[in-house]
C-alpha positions, 0 to 999 in steps of 0.5 A: 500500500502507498503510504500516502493513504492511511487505508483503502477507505481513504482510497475508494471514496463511494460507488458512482451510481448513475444510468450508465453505471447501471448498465456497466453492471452487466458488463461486469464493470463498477465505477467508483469515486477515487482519491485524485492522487490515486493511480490504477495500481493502488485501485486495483489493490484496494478494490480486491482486498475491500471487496475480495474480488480479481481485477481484470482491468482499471480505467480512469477520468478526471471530472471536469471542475465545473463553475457554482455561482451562490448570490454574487460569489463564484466558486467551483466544486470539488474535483473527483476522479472515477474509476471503472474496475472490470472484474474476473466473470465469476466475481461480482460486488453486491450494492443493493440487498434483494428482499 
């Protein structure tokens, strides 16, 4: 582990769920919000020993800092980095319970 981060939770921040992640379930992929400093290496530790999965493949993006006007002030919100993570066709992570 980099000794940036005190542990993997400071790496991984939340799962990104959106209409295109959702679709990207099918495909065994899942997109998180990642650390900025994070690269794909320490993603990939990190998403393996959190959730005990194999990790095929890590692909990253940089949002774009995007403008928030409040009244007369400007300012911008914050910066974050996603992560798609394919994993090996036997695993899988559950984010929802089934009833």
């Amino acid at each position: 582990m980099n000794n940036t981060y005190d542990s993997f939770l400071d790496l991984v921040k939340y799962p990104i769920i959106t209409e295109k992640t959702i679709r990207l379930l099918e495909k065994n992929q899942y997109c998180f919000a990642v650390s900025v400093k994070a690269n794909k290496n320490t993603i990939k530790s990190a998403v393996e020993q959190l959730f005990d999965v194999k990790v095929v493949s890590v692909k990253t993006a940089m949002q774009v800092v995007k403008k928030r006007r409040v009244g007369r002030f400007i300012g911008k919100k914050a910066q974050i980095k996603r992560a798609v993570v394919s994993l090996a066709p036997d695993n899988t992570i559950t984010f929802f319970e089934k009833e």
